[in-house]
C-alpha positions as CSV (number, residue, x, y, z in Angstrom):
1,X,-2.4,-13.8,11.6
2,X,-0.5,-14.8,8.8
3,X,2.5,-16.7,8.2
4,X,5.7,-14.6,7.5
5,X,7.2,-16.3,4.6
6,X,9.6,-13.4,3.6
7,X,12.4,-13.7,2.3
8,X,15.5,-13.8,4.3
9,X,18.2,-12.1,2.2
10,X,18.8,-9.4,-0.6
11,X,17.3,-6.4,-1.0
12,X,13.7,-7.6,-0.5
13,X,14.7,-8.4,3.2
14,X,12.4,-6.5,5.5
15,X,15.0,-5.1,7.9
16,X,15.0,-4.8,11.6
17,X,13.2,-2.1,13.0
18,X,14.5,0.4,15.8
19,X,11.4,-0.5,17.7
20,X,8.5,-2.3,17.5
21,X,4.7,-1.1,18.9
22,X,1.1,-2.5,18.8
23,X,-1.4,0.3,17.6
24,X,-4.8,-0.2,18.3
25,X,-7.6,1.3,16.5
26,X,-11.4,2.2,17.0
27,X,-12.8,-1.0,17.5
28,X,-9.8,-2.2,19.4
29,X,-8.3,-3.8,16.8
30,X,-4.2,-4.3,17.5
31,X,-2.1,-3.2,14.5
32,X,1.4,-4.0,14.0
33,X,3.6,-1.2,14.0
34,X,7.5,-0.6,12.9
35,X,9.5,2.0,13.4
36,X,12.7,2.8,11.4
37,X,15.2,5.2,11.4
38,X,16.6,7.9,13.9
39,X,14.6,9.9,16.1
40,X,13.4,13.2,14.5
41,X,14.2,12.7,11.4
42,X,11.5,13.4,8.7
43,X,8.5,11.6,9.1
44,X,7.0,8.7,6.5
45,X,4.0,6.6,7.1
46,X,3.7,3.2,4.7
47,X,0.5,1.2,4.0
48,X,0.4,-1.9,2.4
49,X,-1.8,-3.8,0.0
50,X,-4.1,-6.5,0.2
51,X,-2.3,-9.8,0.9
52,X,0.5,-8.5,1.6
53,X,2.8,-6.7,4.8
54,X,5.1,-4.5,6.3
55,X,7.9,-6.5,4.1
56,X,6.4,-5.5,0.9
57,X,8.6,-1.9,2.0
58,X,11.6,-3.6,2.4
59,X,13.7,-2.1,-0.4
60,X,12.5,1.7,0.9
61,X,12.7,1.4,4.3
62,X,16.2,0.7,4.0
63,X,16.8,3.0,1.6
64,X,14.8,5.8,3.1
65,X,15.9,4.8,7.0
66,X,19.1,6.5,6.5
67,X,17.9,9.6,7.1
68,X,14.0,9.5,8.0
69,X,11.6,8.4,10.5
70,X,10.1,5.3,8.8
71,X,6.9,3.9,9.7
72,X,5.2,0.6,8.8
73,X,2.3,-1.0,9.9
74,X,0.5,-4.4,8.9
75,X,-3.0,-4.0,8.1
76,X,-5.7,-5.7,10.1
77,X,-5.7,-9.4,9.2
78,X,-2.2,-9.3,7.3
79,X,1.2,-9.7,8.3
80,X,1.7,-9.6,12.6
81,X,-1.6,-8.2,13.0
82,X,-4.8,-10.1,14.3
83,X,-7.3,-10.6,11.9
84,X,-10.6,-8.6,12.6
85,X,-14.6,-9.5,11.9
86,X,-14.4,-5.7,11.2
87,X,-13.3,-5.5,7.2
88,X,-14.7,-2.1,5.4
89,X,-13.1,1.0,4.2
90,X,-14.2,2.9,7.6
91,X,-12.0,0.0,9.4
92,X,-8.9,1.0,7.1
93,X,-9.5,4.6,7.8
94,X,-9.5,4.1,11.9
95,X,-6.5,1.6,11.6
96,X,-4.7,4.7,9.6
97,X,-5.3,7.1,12.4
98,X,-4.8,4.9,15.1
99,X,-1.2,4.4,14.0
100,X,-0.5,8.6,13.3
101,X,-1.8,8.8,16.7
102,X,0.6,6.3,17.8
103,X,3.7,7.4,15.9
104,X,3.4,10.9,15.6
105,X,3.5,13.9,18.1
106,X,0.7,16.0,18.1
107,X,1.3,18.4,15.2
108,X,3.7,16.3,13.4
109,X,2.9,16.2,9.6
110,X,4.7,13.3,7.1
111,X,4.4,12.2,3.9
112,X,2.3,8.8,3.5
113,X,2.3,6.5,1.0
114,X,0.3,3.8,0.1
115,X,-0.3,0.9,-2.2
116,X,-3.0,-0.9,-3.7
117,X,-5.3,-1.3,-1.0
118,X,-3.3,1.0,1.5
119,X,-3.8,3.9,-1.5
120,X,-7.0,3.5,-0.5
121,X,-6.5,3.1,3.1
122,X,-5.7,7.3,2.2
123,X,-9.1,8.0,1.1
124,X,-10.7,6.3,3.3
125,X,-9.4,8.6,5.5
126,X,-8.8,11.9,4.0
127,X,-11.9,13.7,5.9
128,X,-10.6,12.5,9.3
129,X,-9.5,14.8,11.7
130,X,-6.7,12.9,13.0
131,X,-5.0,12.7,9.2
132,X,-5.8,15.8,8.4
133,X,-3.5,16.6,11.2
134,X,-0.7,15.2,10.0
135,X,-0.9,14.2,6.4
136,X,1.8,16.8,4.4
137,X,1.6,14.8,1.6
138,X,1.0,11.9,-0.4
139,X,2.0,9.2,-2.7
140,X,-0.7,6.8,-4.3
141,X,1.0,3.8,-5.9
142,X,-1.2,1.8,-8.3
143,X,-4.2,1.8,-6.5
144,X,-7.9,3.0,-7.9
145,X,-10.9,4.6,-6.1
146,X,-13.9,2.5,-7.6
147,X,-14.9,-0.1,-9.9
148,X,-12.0,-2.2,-9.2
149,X,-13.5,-5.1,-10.4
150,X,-15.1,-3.7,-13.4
151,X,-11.7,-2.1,-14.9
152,X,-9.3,-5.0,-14.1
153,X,-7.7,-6.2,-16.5
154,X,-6.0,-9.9,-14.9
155,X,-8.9,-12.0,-17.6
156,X,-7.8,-11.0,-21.1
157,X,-11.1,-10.3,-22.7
158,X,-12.5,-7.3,-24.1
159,X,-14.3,-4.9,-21.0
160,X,-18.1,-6.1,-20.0
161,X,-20.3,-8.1,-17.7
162,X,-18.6,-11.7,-18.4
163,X,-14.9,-10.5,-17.8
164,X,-16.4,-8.7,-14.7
165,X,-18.1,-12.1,-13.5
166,X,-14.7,-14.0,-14.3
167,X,-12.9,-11.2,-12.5
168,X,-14.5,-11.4,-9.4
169,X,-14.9,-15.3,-9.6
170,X,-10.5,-15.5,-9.4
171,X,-9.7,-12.3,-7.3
172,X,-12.8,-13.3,-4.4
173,X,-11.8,-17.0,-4.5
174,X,-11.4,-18.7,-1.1
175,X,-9.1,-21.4,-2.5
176,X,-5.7,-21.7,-0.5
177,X,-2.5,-20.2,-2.3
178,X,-0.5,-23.2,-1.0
179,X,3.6,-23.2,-1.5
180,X,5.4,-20.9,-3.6
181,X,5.8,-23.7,-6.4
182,X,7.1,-22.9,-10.2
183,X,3.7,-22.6,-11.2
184,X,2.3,-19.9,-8.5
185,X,5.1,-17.9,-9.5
186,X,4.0,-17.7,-13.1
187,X,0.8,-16.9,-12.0
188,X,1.3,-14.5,-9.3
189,X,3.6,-12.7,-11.9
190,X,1.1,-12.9,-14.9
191,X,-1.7,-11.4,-12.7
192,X,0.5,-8.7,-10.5
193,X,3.9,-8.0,-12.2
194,X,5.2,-7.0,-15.2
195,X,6.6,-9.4,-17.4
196,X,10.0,-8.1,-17.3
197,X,10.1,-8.4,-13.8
198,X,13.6,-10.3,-12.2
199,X,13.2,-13.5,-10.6
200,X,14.2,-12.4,-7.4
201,X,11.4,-9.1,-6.7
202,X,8.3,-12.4,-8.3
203,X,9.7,-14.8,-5.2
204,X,9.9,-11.8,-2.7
205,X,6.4,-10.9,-3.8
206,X,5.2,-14.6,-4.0
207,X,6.6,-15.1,-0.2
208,X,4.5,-12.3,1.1
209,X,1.3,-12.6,-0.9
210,X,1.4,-16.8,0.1
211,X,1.6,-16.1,3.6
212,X,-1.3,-13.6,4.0
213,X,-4.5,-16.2,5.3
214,X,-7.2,-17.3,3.0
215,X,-9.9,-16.0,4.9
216,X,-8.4,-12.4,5.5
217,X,-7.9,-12.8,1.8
218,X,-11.4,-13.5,1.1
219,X,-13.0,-11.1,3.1
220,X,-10.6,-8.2,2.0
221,X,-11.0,-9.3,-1.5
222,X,-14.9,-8.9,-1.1
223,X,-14.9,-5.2,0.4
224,X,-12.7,-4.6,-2.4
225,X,-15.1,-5.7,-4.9
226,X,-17.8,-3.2,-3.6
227,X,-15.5,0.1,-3.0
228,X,-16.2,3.5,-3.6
229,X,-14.1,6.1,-2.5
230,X,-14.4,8.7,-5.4
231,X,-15.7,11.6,-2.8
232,X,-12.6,10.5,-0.6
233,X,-10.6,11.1,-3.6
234,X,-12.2,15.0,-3.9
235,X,-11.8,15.3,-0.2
236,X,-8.1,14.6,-0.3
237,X,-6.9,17.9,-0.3
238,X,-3.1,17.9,0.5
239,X,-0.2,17.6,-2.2
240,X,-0.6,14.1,-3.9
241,X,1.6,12.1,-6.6
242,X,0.0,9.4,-8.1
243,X,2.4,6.3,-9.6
244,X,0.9,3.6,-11.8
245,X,2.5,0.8,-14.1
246,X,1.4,0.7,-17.8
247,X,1.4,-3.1,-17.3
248,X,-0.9,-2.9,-13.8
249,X,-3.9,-5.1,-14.4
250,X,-5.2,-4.7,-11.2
251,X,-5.7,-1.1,-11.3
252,X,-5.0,-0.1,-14.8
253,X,-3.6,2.8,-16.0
254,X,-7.3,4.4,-16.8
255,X,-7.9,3.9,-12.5
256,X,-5.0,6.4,-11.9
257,X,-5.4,8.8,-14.8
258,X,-8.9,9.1,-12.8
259,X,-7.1,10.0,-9.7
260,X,-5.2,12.1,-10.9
261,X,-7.8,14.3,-12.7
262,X,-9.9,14.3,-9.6
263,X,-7.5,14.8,-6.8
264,X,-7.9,18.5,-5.7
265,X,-4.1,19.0,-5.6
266,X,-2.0,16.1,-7.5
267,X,1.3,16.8,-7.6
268,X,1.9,14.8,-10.8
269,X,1.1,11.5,-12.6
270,X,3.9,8.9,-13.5
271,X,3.4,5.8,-15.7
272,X,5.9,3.4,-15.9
273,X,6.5,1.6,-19.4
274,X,6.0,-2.6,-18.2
275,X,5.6,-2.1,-14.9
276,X,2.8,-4.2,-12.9
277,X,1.1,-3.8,-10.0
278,X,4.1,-4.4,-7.5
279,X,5.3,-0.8,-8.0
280,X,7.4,-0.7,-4.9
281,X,9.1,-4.1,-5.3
282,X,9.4,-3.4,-9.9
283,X,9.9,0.2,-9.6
284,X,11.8,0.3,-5.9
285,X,14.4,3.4,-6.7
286,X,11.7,5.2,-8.1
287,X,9.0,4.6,-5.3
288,X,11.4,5.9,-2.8
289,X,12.1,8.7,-5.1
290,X,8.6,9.8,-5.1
291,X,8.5,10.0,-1.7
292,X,12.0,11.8,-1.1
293,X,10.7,14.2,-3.5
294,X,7.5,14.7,-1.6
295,X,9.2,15.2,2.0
296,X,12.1,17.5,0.8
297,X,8.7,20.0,-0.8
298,X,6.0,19.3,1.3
299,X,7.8,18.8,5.3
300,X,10.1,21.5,6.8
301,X,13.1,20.1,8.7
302,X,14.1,22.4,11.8
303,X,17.8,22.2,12.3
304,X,19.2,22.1,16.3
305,X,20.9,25.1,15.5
306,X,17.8,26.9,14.3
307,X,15.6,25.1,16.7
């Protein structure tokens, strides 16, 4: 599993959870799980990205803890979870319910967000019964459905088979990362972040992305390459905001304007002028806006005196 590399103060510190729990899905794969905030508070479910981990949600769990029920998991491979010989779209989808069956009581609807690769962790899953049953809403954060090679834009030539080729040469490489040096800063930044983004949210991104394990990296990067979720998109039939960075080049603009005109009921596309791909860590206020906004319309809160 990888090494956690975080960093260890600011506002891109992951905080402690109230508790701690291992989920384990289908195939009996063991997930990571976190748990933050009070008991019975409103419900939100976070999935991360490839390469990265439960600390990528730092700056909204502890916003959002306050006064919701936040929960975190590491996908298969990344963060405190055991990698898996098991890497597809279907294994994303069971890790997803596994951890709504772990976290949530039978009935219990919240809003889940996810990013990058955990956006599509949500269609991979939106014709399951289990998130069906507890899915109020949604909130996709730079994240595509298809062609994710084909549409990058991280090589700066004009669209077509060589910049596809070069594409998936760099994003499906198995060479290590190594230490978060000067250099792998610029390049991490150049290829996920806007350029306007502070010093502090490129090392707190650099930190997690370095410690996810070459080989979980390589063999996430090569389901990627192959993905088609456009009928899970379709199929994805509960409330869903889409947010996307102008500046994204690894799912562009044009990914999420896609989503958005194919998702049965989206809520509402927002692009944000020089933003990258790290949407929760460049846009952090915002993110957890999006999703405040989604539980106050889409999750009824019973009171104890009404209850």
């Amino acid at each position: 599993m990888s090494r956690l590399l975080h960093v260890d103060s600011g506002p891109y510190a992951p905080p402690a959870p109230a508790r701690e729990l291992t989920a384990v899905s289908a195939d009996g794969a063991r997930l990571h799980v976190e748990i933050h905030g009070p008991d019975g508070a409103p419900a939100v479910v976070l999935a991360h990205g490839w390469t990265c981990s439960t600390a990528f949600w730092a700056a909204q769990i502890r916003e959002l803890a306050a006064d919701h029920r936040v929960i975190a998991y590491d996908q298969r491979g990344h963060g405190r979870s055991p990698a898996s010989p098991a890497c597809s779209a279907e294994a994303l989808a069971d890790d997803l319910e596994a951890v709504l069956e772990a976290t949530l009581a039978p009935g219990e609807q919240a809003v889940i967000a996810g990013h990058s690769m955990g956006g599509m962790t949500v269609m991979a899953a939106s014709e399951r019964a289990g998130f069906r049953a507890h899915a109020a809403a949604v909130l996709l954060c730079s994240t595509g459905s298809s062609q994710l090679v084909a549409a990058s834009t991280v090589v700066p030539i004009r669209a077509g088979r060589p910049r596809t080729w070069l594409t998936r040469r760099i994003l499906g490489s198995r060479a290590p990362l190594g230490p978060v040096t000067p250099l792998a800063r610029r390049i991490l930044k150049y290829g996920t972040m806007g350029a306007g983004s502070a010093p502090h949210m490129v090392e707190a991104c650099a930190r997690i992305v370095h410690a996810c394990p070459r080989k979980v990296r390589y063999s996430w990067s090569q389901v990627l390459d192959l993905l088609d979720l456009d009928h899970g998109v379709r199929e994805l039939r509960v409330p869903t905001a889409v947010v996307v960075g102008t500046a994204d080049r690894l799912t562009p603009p044009v990914q999420a304007r896609a989503l958005a005109a194919a998702l049965p009921q989206c809520t509402g596309l927002t692009e944000l002028p020089g933003i990258g791909h790290m949407t929760p860590v460049e846009a952090p206020e915002l993110v957890g806006g999006k999703i405040r906004e989604l539980v106050h319309a889409h999750i009824q809160v019973v009171s104890e005196e009404s209850a």
